[in-house]
C-alpha positions as CSV (number, residue, x, y, z in Angstrom):
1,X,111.1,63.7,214.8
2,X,113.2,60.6,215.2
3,X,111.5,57.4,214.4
4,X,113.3,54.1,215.6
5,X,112.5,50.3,214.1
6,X,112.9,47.3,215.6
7,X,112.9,44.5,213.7
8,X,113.0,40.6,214.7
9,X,115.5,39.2,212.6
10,X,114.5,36.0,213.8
11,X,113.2,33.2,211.0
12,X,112.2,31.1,214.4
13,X,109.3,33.1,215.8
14,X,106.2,32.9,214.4
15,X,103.8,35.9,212.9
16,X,102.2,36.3,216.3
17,X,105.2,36.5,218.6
18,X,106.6,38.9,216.0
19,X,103.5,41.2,216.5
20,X,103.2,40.6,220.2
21,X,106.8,41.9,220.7
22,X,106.0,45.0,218.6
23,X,107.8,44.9,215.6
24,X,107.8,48.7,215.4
25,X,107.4,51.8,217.7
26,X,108.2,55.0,217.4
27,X,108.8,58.0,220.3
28,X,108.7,61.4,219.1
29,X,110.0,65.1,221.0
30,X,109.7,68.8,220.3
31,X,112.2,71.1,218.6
32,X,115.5,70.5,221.0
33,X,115.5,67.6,222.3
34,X,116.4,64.2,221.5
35,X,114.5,60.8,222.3
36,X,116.7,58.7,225.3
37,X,116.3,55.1,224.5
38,X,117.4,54.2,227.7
39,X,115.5,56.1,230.2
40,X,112.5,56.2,227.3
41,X,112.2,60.0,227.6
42,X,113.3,63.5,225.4
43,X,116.2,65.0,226.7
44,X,117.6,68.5,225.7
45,X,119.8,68.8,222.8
46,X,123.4,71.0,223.8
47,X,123.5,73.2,220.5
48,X,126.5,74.7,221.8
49,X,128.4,71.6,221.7
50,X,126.4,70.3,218.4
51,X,126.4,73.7,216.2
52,X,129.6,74.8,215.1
53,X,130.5,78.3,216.0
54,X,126.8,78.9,217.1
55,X,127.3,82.2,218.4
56,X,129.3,85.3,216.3
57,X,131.4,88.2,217.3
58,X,132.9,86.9,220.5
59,X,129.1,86.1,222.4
60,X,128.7,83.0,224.9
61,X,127.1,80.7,224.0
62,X,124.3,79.2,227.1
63,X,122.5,76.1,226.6
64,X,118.8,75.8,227.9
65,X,116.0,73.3,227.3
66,X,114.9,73.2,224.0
67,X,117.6,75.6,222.6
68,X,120.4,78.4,223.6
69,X,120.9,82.0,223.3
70,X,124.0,84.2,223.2
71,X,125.4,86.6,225.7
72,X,128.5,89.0,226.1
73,X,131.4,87.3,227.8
74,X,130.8,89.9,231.0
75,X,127.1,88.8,231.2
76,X,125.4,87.9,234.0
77,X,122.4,85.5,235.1
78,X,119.8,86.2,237.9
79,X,118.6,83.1,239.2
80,X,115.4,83.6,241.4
81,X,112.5,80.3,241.7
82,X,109.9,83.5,242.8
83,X,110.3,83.1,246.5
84,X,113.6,84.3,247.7
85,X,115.9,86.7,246.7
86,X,117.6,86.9,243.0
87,X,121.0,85.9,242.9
88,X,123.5,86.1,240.6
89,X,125.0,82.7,238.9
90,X,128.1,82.7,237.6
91,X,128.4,82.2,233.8
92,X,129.2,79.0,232.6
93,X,128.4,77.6,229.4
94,X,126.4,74.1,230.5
95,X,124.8,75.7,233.6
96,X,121.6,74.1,233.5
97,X,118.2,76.1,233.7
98,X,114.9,75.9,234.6
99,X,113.9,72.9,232.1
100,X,110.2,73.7,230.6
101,X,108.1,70.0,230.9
102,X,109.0,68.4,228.3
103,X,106.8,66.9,224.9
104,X,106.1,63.4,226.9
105,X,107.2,60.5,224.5
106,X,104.6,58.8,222.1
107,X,104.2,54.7,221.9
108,X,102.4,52.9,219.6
109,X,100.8,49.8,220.3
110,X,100.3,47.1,217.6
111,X,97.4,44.3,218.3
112,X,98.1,40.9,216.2
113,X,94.8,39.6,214.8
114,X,95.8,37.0,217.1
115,X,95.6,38.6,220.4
116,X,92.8,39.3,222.6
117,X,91.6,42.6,223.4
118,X,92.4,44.3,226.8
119,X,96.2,42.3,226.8
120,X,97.6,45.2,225.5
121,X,100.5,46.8,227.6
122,X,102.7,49.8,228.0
123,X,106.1,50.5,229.8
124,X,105.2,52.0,233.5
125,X,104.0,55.9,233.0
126,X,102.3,55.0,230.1
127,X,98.0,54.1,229.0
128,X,96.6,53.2,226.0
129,X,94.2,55.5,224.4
130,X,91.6,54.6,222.0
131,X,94.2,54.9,218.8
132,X,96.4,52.5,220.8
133,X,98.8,54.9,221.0
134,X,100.9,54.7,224.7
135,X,100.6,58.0,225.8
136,X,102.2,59.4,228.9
137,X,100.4,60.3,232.0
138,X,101.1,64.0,232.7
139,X,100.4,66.0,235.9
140,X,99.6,69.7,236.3
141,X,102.6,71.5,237.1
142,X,103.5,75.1,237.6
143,X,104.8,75.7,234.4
144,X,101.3,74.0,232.7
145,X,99.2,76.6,235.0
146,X,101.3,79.5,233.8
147,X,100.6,78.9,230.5
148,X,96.9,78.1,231.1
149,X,96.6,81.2,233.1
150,X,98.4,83.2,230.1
151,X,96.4,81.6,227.4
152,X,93.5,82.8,228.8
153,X,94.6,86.5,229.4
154,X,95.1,86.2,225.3
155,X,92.0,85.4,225.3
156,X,90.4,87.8,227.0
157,X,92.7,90.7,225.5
158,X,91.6,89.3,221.8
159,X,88.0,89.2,222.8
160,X,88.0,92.8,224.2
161,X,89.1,93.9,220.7
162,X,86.8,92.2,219.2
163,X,83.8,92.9,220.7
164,X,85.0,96.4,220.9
165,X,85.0,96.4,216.8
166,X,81.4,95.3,217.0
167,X,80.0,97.9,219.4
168,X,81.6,100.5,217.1
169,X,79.7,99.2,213.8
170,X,79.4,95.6,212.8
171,X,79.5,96.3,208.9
172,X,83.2,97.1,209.8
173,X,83.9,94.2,211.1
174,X,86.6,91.9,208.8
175,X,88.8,89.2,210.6
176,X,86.8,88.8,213.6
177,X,83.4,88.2,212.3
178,X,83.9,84.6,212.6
179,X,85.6,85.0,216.3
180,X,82.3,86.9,217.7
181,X,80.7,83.6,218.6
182,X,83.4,82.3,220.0
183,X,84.1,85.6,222.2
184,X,80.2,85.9,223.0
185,X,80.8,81.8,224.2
186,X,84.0,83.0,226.0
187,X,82.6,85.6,227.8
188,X,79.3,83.9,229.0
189,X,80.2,80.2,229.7
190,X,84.2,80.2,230.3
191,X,85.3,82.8,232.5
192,X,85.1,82.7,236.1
193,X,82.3,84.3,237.9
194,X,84.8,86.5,239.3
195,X,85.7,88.2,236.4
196,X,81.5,88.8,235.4
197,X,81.6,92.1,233.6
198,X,79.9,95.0,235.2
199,X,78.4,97.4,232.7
200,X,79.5,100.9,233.6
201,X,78.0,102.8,230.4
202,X,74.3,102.2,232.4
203,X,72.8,104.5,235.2
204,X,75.0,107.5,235.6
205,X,77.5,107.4,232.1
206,X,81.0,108.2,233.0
207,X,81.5,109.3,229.6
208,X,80.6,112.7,228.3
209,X,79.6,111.7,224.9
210,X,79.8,108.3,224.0
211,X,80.3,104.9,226.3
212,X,81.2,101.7,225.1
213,X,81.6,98.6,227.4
214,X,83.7,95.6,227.5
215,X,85.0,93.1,229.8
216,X,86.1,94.4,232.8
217,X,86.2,98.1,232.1
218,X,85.0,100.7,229.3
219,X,85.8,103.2,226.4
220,X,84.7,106.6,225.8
221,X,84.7,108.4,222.1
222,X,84.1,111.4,221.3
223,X,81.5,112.3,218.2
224,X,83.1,113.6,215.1
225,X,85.3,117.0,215.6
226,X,86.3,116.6,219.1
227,X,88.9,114.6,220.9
228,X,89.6,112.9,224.0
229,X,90.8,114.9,227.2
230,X,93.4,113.7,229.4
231,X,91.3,112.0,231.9
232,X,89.8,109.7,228.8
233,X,86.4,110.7,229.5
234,X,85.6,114.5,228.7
235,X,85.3,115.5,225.2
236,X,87.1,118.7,224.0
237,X,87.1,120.6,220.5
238,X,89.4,120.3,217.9
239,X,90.5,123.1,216.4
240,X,90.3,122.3,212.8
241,X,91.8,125.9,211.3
242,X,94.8,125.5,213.6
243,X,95.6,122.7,210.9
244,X,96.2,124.7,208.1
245,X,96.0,127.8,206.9
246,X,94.4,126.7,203.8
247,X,91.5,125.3,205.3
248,X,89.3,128.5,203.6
249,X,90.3,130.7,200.4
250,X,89.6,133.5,203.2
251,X,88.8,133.2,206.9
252,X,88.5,130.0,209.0
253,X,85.7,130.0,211.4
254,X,86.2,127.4,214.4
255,X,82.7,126.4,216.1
256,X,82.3,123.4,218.3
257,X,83.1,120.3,216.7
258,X,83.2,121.5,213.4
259,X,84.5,124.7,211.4
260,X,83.2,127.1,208.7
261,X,84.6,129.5,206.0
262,X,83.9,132.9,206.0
263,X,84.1,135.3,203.0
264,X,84.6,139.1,202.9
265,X,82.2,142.0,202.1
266,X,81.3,141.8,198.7
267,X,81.8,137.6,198.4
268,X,79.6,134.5,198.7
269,X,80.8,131.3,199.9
270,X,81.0,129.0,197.2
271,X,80.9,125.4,198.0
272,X,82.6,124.9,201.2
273,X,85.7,126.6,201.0
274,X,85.6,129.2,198.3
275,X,84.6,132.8,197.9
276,X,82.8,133.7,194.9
277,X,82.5,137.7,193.8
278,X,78.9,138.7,194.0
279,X,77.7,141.1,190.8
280,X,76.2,143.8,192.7
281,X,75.4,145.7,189.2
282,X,72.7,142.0,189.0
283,X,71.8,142.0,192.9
284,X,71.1,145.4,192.9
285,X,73.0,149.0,193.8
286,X,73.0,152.9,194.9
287,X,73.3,154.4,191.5
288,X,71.9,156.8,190.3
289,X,70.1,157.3,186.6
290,X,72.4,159.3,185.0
291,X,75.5,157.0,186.5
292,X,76.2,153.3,184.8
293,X,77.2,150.7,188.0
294,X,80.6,149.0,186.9
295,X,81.2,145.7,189.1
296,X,85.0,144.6,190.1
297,X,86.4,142.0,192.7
298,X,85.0,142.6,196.0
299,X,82.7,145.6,195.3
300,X,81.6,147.8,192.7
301,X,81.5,152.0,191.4
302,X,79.1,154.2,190.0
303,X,80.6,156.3,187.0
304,X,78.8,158.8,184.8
305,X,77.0,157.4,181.9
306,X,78.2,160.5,179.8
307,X,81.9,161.1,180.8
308,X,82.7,164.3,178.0
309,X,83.1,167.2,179.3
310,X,84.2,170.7,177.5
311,X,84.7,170.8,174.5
312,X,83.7,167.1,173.7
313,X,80.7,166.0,172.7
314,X,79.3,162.4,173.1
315,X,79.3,160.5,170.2
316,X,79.1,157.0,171.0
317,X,79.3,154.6,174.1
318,X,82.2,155.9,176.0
319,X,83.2,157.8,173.0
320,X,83.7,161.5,173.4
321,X,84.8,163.6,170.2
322,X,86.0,167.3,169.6
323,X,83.4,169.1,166.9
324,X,85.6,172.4,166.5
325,X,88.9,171.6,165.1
326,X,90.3,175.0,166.2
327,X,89.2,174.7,169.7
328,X,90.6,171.4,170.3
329,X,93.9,172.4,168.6
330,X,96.6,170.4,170.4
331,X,94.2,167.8,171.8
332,X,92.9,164.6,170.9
333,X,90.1,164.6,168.2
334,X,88.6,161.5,170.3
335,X,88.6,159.7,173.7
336,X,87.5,156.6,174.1
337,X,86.4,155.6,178.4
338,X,87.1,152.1,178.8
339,X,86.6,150.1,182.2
340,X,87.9,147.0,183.5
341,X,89.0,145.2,186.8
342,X,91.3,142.9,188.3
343,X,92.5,140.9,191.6
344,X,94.7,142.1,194.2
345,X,98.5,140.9,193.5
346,X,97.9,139.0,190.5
347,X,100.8,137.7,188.9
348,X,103.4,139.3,186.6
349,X,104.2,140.0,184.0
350,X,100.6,139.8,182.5
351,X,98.8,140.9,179.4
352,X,95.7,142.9,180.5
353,X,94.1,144.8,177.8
354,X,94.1,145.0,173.9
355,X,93.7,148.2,172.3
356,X,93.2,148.4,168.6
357,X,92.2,151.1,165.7
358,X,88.6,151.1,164.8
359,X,89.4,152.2,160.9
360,X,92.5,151.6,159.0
361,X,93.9,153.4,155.9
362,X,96.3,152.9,153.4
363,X,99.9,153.6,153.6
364,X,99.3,155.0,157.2
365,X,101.7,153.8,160.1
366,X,100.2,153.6,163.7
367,X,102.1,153.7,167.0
368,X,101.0,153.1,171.1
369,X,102.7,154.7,173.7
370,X,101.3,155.0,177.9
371,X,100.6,158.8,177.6
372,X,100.0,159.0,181.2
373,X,99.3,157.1,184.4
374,X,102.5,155.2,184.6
375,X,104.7,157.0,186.8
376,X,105.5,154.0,188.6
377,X,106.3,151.7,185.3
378,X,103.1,149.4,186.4
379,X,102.8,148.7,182.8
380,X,104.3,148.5,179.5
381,X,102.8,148.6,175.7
382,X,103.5,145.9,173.3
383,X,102.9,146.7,169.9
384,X,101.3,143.5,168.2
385,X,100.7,144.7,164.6
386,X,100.2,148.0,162.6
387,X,97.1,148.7,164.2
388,X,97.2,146.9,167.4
389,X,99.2,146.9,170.9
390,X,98.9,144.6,174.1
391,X,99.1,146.4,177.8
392,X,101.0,144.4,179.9
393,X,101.0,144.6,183.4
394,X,104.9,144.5,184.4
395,X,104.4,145.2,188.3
396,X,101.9,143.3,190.9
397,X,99.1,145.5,192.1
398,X,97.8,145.9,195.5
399,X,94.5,147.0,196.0
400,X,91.7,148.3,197.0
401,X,92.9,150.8,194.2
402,X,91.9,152.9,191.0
403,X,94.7,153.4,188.1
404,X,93.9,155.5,185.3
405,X,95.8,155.1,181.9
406,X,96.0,157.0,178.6
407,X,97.0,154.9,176.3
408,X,97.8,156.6,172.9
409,X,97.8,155.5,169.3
410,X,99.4,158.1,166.3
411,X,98.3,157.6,162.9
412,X,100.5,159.4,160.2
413,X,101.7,159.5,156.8
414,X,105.2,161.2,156.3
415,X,104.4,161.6,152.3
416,X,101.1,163.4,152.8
417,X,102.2,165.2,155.9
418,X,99.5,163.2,157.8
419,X,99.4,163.3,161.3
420,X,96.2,162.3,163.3
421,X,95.6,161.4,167.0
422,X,93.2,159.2,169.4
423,X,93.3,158.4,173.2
424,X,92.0,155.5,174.9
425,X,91.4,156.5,178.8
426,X,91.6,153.0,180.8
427,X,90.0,152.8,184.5
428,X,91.9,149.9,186.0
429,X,90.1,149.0,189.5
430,X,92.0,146.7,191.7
431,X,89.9,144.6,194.2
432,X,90.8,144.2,197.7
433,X,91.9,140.3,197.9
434,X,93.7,138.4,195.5
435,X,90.6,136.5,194.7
């Protein structure tokens, strides 16, 4: 903004011939252009003559109204006023472009207390307005329309969005609950008759699910698990297990706009996503009265309730013991059936079982060894203590399966000659899944 004084230096003039020549006025432009005190009008500022090295790295520097730009030295410049053909303008630096109308210069008038009212007067092109500021008269040129014209496409674009974010829910709505009015005014009362919006979401809906209208056209959506189609109306399915495939511990079910888990024989879904083992020894089973119903993952078996055969004896729960010491000469006295289950490819290495003496004697020594069921070194036996070991599993297993172990422990006493034997038969069934 440039602001300019003037002064009367004069000590002959009175007060009133001091404020009747206006002792002060000031005439201000936009960005780029400088006030002419002669002609009494802004005129462009030539940066590239003003600003020191205004453009880097070997780029041209052109001057336009109200600023300048940089080119490469081979650049060129179409030159086309909309009716004939473009042409090409050589590059020079003060070629002079279209100019954009310029910010028309400001006056202000001073009255004196002394003067009259209506005796106020401006330069030719100017009026007083009601703040006695000289204003310029200004006339609608092309450029003025343009910008008009584009001022109201803004408007209409921002409106559109707007009313488009209240169709879809108005508790959503943030920024542009206070532009609603103004786009319901808009709509109704500004714009051209031409432009009154037809709704195309009544009568016959071009939308197969849902239609939303604004101005001048419409939007389809789609309801929750489908998409758009390429022609922007239809609705097709989204495959949701195409995602991922952890959408389910199991089996993903696709089903029009939605999806569902599945779960194998033997499992309930649990929750959404996750399959739960179902207890069929609760629910109920097949077996029979003489046979105990052991559950594992994914299923469950019927064993015999008394598992001693010739020449043991029951004795116990699961326990089976030799009576006759000469029949059962290089066996066992005792065998212990023990039952337990686990998932398919658990991880390794994992301790799985605990076996540990029931009765424990003074200055006797116990060992564990796997007596049988481990040809493929699925497991190893960790002794913990002097009466205790840990199975651990050493090798994932893969299941539906059944592994039987004998896990043995020795009990002797090398002073007394002692040397005593018990076996511990473990059923290990391996469910199907690794859940």
């Amino acid at each position: 903004r440039l602001i300019n004084q003037s002064l009367n230096q004069s000590t002959n003039q009175s007060i009133e011939d001091q404020i009747l020549i206006l002792p002060y006025f000031y005439s201000q432009c936009t960005d780029g252009y400088t006030f002419d005190m002669e002609r009494q009008e802004c005129k462009d500022i030539n940066e590239c003559t003003t600003v020191a090295d205004a453009c880097k790295g070997g780029m041209r520097c052109i001057n336009h109204f109200g600023g300048y730009f940089c080119l490469p030295q081979n650049a060129q410049i179409i030159v086309s006023n909309g009716d004939d053909e473009p042409t090409v303008a050589p590059l020079v630096e003060e070629q002079r472009p279209l100019a954009p109308a310029p910010a028309l210069p400001v006056r202000r008038v001073i009255q004196s207390p002394f003067q009259s009212q209506g005796t106020m007067q401006c330069a030719a092109g100017f009026v007083v307005d009601e703040l006695n500021y000289c204003r310029g008269k200004s006339k609608p040129t092309q450029l003025n329309l343009a910008r008009l014209a584009f001022l109201i496409a803004l408007l209409y674009s921002m409106c559109q969005v707007v009313l488009l974010e209240y169709h879809n829910g108005p508790e959503i709505l943030t920024f542009s609950t206070s532009a609603l009015p103004f786009c319901n005014f808009y709509f109704n009362l500004l714009v051209p008759p031409c432009l009154a919006d037809v709704n195309e979401c009544e009568g016959s809906n071009p939308c197969q699910h849902q239609c939303y209208n604004i101005m001048g056209s419409f939007i389809c959506q789609c309801e929750q698990g489908y998409e758009l189609a390429s022609n922007q109306a239809s609705c097709q399915d989204i495959d949701e297990c195409a995602f991922s495939s952890y959408m389910c511990q199991w089996q993903c079910v696709n089903q029009p706009g939605g999806y569902v888990c599945a779960c194998p024989e033997g499992y309930q879904l649990q929750g959404n996503r996750m399959c739960q083992d179902i207890d069929e020894c609760e629910t109920g089973n097949n077996c029979r009265e003489d046979e105990m119903c052991w559950n594992y993952f994914g299923g469950f078996r019927c064993y015999p309730r008394n598992p001693c055969h010739e020449p043991y004896v029951k004795t116990g729960e699961g326990r089976c013991s030799c009576q006759s010491p000469t029949v059962c000469r290089g066996l066992p006295p005792s065998i212990v059936y023990k039952y337990m289950s686990i998932s398919s490819e658990r991880s390794v290495p994992a301790d799985i079982f605990q076996i540990q003496a029931t009765s424990v004697y003074p200055n006797m020594h116990n060992t564990f060894r796997v007596k049988s069921g481990n040809e493929g070194g699925e497991f190893f036996l960790r002794r913990s203590s002097n009466v205790s070991a840990m199975l651990v599993m050493t090798k994932p297993l893969t299941g539906p399966r059944e592994h039987v172990v004998d896990l043995e422990m020795v009990t002797h006493n090398n002073a007394l000659n002692y040397r005593s034997s018990s076996l511990l038969r473990l059923t290990i069934i391996v469910g199907p899944y690794a859940f």
